[in-house]
N, C-alpha and C positions, 0 to 999 in steps of 0.2 A: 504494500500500500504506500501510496506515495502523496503528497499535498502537492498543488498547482499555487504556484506564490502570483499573485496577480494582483492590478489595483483593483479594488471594488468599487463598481457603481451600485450605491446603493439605494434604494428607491425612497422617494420621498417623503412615504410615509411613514418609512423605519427610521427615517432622519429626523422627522418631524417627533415620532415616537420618541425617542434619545433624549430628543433637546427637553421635552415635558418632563423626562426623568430628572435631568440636572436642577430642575425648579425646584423652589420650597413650596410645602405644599400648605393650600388656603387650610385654614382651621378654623375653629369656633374658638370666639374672645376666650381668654382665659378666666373670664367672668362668669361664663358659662358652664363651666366645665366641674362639677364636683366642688361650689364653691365652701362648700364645709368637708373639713381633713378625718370625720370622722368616717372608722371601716365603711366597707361596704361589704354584702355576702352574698356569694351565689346561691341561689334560689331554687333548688330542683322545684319543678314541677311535674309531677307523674303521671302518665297518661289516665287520666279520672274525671270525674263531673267537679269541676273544681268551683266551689261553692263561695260565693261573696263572705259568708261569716267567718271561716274560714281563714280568706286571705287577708281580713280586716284584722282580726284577731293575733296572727303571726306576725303582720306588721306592728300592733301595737306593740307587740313582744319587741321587738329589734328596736324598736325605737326608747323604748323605756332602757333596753340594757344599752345604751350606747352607740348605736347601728346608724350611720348614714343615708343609708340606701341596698338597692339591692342589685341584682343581677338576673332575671327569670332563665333559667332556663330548662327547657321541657325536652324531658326523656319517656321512654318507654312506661308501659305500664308496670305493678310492683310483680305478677307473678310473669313478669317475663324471668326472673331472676331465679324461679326454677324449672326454666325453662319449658313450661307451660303453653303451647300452640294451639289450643282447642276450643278454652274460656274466656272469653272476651270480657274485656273489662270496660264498661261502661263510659263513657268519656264525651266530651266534647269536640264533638268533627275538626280533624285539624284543619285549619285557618276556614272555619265557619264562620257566619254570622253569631251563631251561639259563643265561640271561641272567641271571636273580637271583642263581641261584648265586657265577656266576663275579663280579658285581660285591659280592656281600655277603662273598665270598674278599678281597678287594681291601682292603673296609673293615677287615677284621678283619686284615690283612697292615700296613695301614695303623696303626693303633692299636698294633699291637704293637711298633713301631719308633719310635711318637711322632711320626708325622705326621697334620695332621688330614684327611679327606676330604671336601670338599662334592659336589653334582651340579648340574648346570644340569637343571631340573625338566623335562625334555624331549628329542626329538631334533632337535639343530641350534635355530632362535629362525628366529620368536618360535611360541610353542607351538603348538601343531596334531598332529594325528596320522593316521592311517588312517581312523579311527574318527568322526571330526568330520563333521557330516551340514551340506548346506547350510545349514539353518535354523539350527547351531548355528555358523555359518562366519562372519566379518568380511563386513561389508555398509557398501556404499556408498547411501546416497540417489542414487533416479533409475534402478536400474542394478540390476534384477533378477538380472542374467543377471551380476552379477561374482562374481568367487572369487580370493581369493588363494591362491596354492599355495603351500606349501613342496615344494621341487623337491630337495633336500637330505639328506631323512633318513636314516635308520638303513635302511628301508628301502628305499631307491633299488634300479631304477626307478621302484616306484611313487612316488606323491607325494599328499602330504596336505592336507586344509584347514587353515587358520590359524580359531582359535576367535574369536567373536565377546566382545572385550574388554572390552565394552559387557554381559554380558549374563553374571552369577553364576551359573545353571545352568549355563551351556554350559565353563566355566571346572571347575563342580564336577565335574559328567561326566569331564570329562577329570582333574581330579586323582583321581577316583578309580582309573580306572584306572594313574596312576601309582605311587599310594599301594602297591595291591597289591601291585605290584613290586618299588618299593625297599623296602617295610616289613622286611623284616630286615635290610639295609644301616644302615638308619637306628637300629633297635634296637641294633645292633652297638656296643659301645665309648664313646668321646663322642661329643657333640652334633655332627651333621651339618650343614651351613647347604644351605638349596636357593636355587638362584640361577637368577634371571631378567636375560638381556643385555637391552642396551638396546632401547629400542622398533621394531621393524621393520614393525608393524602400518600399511597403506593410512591415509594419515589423512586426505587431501583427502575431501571429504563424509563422513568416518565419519558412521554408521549404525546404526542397530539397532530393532528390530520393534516400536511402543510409542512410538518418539521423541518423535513429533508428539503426539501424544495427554498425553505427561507434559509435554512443553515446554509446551502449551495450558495445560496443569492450573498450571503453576510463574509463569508471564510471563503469562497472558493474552490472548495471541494466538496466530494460526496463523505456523509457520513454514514453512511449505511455499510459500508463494509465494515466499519470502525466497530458498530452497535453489533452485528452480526458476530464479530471476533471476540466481544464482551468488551466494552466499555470500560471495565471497571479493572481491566487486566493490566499488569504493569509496562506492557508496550504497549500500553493507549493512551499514556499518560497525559501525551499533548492536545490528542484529537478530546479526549478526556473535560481540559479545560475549556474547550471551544463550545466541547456540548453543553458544558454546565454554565457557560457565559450568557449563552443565548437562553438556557431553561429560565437561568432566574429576569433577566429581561422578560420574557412571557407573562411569570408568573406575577411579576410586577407590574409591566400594563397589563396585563387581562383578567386579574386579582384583585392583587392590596388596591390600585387606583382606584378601579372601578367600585372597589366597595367603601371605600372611603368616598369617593362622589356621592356615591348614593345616599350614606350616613346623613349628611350634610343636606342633602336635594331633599329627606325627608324633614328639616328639621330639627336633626339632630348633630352625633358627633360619632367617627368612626374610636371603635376600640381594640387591640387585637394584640394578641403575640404570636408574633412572626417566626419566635424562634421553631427550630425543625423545617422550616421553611428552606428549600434547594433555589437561594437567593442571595445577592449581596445582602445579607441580615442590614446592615445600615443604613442601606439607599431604600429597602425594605420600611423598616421601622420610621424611618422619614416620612414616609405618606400616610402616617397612621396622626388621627388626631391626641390621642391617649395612648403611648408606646406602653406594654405591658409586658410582665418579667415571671417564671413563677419558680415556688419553691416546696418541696425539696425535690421535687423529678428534676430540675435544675439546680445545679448548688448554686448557693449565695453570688458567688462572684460573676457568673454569668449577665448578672443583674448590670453591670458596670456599662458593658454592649447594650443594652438599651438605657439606661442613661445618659451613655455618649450619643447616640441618635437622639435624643429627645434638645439635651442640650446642642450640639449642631445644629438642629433644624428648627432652636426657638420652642420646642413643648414644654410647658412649668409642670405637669405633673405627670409624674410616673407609679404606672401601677404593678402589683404583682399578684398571680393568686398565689395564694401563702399556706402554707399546710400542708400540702397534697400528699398525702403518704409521708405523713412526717417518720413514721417508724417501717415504711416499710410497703410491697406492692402485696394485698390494696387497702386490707384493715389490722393493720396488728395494732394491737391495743384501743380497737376500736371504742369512745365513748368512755375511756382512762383516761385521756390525755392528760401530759401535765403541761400548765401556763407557762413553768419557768421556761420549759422547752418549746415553749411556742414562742415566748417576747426573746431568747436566743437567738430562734430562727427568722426574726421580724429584726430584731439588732440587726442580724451579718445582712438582713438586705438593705436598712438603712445607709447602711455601711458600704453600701454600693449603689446608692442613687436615688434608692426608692421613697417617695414620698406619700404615699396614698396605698394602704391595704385594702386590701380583696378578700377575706377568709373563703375558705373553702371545708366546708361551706353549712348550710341549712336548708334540710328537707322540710318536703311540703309536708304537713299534719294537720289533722280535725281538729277544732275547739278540745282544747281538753287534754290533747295526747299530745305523747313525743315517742312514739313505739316506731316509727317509720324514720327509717336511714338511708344515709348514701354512703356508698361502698366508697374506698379510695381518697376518704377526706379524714378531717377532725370535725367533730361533734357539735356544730353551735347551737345549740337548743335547750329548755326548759329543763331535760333529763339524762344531762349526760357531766362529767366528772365535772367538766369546764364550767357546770352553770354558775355558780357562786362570783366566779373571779373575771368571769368575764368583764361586766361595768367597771370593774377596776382597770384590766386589762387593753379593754375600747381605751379609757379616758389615757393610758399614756400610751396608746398608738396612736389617738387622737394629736396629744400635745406634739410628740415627736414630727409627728407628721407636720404639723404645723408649723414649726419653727423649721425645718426641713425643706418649705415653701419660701424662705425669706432670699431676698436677694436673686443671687444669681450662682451658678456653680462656679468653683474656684479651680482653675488648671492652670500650671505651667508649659505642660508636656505632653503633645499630642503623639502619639503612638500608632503608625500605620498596621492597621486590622491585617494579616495575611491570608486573606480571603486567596490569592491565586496560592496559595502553600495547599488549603485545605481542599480546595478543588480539584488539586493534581494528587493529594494522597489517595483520594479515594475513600477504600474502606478503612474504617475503626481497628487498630487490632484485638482481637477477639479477647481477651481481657477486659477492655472499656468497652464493648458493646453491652444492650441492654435490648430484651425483647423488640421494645418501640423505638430504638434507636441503633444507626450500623454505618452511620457515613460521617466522616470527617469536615463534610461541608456542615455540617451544622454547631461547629464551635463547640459543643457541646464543655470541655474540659479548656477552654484558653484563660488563661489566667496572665496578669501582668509579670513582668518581672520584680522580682525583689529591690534591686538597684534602683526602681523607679517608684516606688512605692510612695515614698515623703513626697514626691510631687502633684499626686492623684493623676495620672494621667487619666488621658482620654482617648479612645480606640477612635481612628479615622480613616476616609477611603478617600478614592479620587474623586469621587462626585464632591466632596465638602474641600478637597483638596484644589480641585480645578474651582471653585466658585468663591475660597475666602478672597479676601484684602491683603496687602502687607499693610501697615500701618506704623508710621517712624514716631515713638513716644520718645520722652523724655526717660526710660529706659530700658531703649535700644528698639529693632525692630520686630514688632507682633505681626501675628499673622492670626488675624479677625474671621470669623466664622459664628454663626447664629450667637446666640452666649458665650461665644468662648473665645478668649484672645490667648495665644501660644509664645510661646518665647522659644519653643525647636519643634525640632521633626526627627520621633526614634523612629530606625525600621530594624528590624532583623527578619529580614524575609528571604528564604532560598530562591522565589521569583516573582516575578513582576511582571505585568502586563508592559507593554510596549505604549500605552496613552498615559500609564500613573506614572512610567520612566522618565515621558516626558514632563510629565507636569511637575514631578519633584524636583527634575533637574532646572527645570524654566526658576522655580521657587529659589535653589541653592544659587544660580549663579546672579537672583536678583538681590544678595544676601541675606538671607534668610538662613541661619543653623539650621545643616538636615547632618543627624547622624547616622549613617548606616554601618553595621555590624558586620556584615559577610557580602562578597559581591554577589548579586543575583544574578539568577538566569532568567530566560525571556519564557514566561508561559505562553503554553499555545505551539502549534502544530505550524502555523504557516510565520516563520521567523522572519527578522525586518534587519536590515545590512546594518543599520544604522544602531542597532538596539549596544552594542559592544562600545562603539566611540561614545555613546551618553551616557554609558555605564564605568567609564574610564574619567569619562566630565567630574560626573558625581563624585567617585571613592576621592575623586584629587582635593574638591574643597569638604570634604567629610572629617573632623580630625580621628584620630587612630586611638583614641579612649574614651573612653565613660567614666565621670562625669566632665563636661568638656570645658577646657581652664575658662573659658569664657561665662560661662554658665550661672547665673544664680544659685546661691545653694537652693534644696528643695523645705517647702514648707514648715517640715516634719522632718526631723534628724531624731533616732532613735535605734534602740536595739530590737528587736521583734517585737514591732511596730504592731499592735492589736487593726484591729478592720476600721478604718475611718472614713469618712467623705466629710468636705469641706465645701465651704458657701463664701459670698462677702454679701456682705447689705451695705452698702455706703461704704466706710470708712471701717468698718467691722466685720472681723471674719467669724463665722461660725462652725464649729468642728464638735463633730458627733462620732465617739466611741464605742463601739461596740465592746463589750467583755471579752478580754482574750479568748476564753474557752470558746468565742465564736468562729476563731479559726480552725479549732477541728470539726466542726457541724460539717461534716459529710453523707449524702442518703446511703443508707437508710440514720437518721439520727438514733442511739443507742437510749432507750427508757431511762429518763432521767438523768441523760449526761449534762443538761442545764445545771444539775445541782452540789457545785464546787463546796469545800469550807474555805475557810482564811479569807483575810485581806489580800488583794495582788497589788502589784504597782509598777509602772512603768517611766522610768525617766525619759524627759521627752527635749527637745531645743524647736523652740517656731522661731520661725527665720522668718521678720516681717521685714519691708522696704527698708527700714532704716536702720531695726533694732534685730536684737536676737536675745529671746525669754526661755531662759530652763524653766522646769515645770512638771510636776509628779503626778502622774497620774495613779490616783487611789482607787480601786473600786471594792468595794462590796462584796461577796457572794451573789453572783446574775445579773449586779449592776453596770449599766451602759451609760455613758459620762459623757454631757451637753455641754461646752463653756462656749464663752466669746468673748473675744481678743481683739481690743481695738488697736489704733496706728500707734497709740503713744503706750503700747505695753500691759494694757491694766486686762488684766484675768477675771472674767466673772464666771461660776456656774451656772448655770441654769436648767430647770426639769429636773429628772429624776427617773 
């Protein structure tokens, strides 16, 4: 197999398409958006006759314990769960008249008490419905005859197709008919947000009708032989990243955009986590109005990649769902749960951007009961270990939250994401894989380097790369992007595409500090003459260590620096610790590993503009430690 290196004409609509990507995307004021910091909780709804008193009743519940708002979202009936195909269970026709009703009752019950309502844009994830026709179904290369089913929904038994993710009609069809449905939900009161979970779309060979034909049109060559050979095999390495350049392109326009338009066109605001998603995650999460993170099927730090998209693209609030198998796939310790080990695992994601919880979550129940659960979460409800400590608990994810919103995020050091690294590896090795996850493109384990840690860096791409500013302050040259102004550029990436080649090196020789670590090679299958002389540019004005004499110290000078994230609001920075013991929270979290003795403490140095403050950080047994730090030195704590 051989590549045709040729210039491409490419047509103008994929031209046109491009340039939309490199935009920021419109969003709802951040007025709108979740204007109280307290949680919110996803909301099972099970397939049932879901009764007004009911939903009135569970709301008051969440609202009296602390609770924000909610999340709806409707699964399968309860004896699907033993696996039951014969007895039907009673319910309201999905997206009926009856169904509108009772869910546009909900919103307007919701509003009037000051909680907000979102919906997860669909029944059960990742979208599909009845309705979804093969053609407009997820397709795999090679493999006519596949279909992914949602086996789950609303209405179970039947079971529906999952829509083809790759493909903007097949996505519009179905939002319309969801549009009908919720459109008075959505008119009701404030702004709604629609949310889309994480990725559960087939992605080994994704697919779609056209593939081959625009891949020809983009790169030059056929990829079909390439797919035939396996993809995924280590002499595909190059044609490898061309395929996954163009998938996540797709799944970008004919996706995340379009369902964020839509969010908006009905009134509301998109919500979604993108992570798992076979996408630039950043350019990703950029088009979402509410960038969203979860935990623990994600460890904590993952959290950081969507903060840095949020912060890039101008988003003030980031969410997570929080809990998910905190001990484990799907219910260990179901309805035990302990708090300390829940405000741990809420620490380590403060501690990486998060500013707004999601619990995960709260089943629907009658007046009266809490017998009825959901699998794969922690318990928020009337009858389970948690109920006690919850309103304690709400009120400081509340506060945290809150002061978490102040300002603006604080970085020195932006840090190039090595999206072409993880595209060319391919698969996971079998060690880090995990049933629901098997590919390298999904970041799943990237974690910063240590060396850069006191700085907070910030993960960045070429899309935010090619669109910031330089900007010559009084000290020295930044380089300006949504929220974020930079004082360098680390990379340490084995390759690079041939456009972020060029755009780093356009940045280094307008002087801008770019550090790079190792010289890359050029991802991609069809290689460019030029890619070796700009790679020769760059290493020349790059200096040959870390940390570079030029360099600001970083923030934060310390020895095993606990989990932090920083803010400034004016003239004062804000920094939030997490407990050390949040650096070992790994899934599955271990029963009770929240619950340390002794005092710890960590000696710290904050390096401000002009000064530099030692400073002892004391904590608790589970306590996570809020101060602020003005220009002229003075230490306050604050929260608890």
């Amino acid at each position: 197999m051989t590549a045709n290196y040729s210039i491409l004409r490419a047509r103008s609509l994929s031209l046109l398409l491009l340039l939309f990507l490199l935009l920021p995307s419109c969003s709802q004021p951040d007025s709108e958006v979740y204007p109280s910091s307290r949680p919110l909780t996803r909301w099972w709804w099970f397939a049932s006759e879901i009764q007004k008193a009911d939903v009135e009743d569970q709301l008051n519940w969440l609202k009296n314990n602390g609770f924000g708002g909610v999340e709806v979202a409707w699964v399968y009936p309860l004896n699907r769960m033993q696996g039951d195909t014969v007895n039907y269970t009673p319910r309201q026709k999905w997206l009926s008249p009856e169904w509108t009703e009772v869910v546009t009752h909900a919103k307007r019950y919701a509003d009037s008490i000051g909680l907000t309502m979102d919906f997860t844009f669909g029944s059960l994830w990742p979208f599909g419905d009845l309705e979804v026709t093969p053609e407009e179904s997820s397709k795999q290369f090679g493999d006519t005859a596949f279909r992914q089913w949602i086996r789950g929904l609303w209405d179970y038994p039947a079971k529906g197709l999952v829509i083809d993710h790759l493909n903007r009609q097949a996505f519009e069809r179905y939002a319309t008919r969801m549009n009908r449905a919720l459109e008075p939900a959505m008119r009701t009161g404030q702004p709604s947000g629609l949310f889309v979970d994480s990725w559960e779309v087939q992605t080994r060979n994704i697919w779609t009708n056209g593939f081959d034909s625009l891949f020809l049109e983009r790169f030059g060559y056929d990829i079909t032989p390439w797919m035939e050979a396996g993809i995924l095999t280590d002499t595909c390495a190059g044609a490898r990243y061309d395929y996954m350049k163009l998938v996540s392109e797709l799944v970008i326009n004919n996706f995340f955009i379009p369902f964020s338009e839509n969010a908006r066109a009905n009134g509301g605001f998109s919500r979604a986590q993108c992570m798992g998603s076979p996408t630039d995650i950043l350019k990703a999460y950029s088009m979402i109005d509410v960038p969203e993170s979860e935990a623990m099927l994600y460890e904590p730090y993952y959290t950081r990649i969507v903060a840095s998209a949020a912060a890039l693209s101008g988003k003030k609030i980031i969410t997570a769902e929080t809990f998910t198998c905190l001990y484990g796939w799907p219910r260990t310790h179901h309805r035990q749960e302990k708090a300390s080990d829940l405000k741990i695992v809420a620490d380590a994601l403060f501690a990486h951007g998060l500013n707004q919880i999601v619990w995960h979550g709260t089943p629907y129940n009658p007046v009266g009961s809490d017998s009825i659960s959901f699998y794969a979460t922690v318990h928020a409800g009337p009858g389970g270990s948690l109920t006690a400590e919850i309103p304690h608990l709400n009120s400081y994810l509340t506060s945290t939250s809150e002061q978490l919103r102040r300002g603006q995020v604080y970085s020195d050091v932006a840090i190039y994401l090595p999206i072409e690294d993880a595209w060319i590896d391919g698969e996971m090795p079998k060690e880090k894989q995990l049933p629901w996850a098997w590919g390298e493109y999904e970041l799943r384990y990237l974690d910063i380097p240590e060396e850069l840690r006191g700085y907070q860096p910030l993960w960045i791409n070429n899309q935010f790369l090619a669109n910031g500013k330089l900007v010559d302050t009084n000290r020295g040259l930044k380089f300006e992007v949504g929220d974020c102004s930079f004082s360098i550029l680390y990379i340490d990436s084995k390759f690079l595409d041939i456009s972020t080649l060029k755009t780093i090196t356009q940045l280094a020789e307008s002087g801008f500090p770019v550090f790079i670590k190792q010289t890359p090679q050029e991802a991609g299958l069809v290689t460019h003459p030029e890619f070796i002389e700009l790679t020769q540019r760059l290493m020349a004005l790059s200096p040959d260590e870390w940390p570079t004499a030029d360099l600001a110290p970083p923030l934060l000078e310390g020895n095993n620096l606990p989990y932090f994230w920083a803010r400034q609001d004016g003239s004062k920075y804000l920094l939030f610790f997490a407990h050390p013991v949040a650096r070992e929270f790994r899934y599955p979290v271990k029963y009770g590993q929240s619950e340390t003795t002794g005092t710890l403490s960590r000696n710290i140095k904050i390096n401000l503009p002009n000064r530099s403050i030692e400073y002892e950080l004391i904590f608790q047994p589970g306590e996570s430690l809020l101060i602020e730090v003005s220009r002229n030195g003075k230490v306050r704590r604050i929260g608890a």
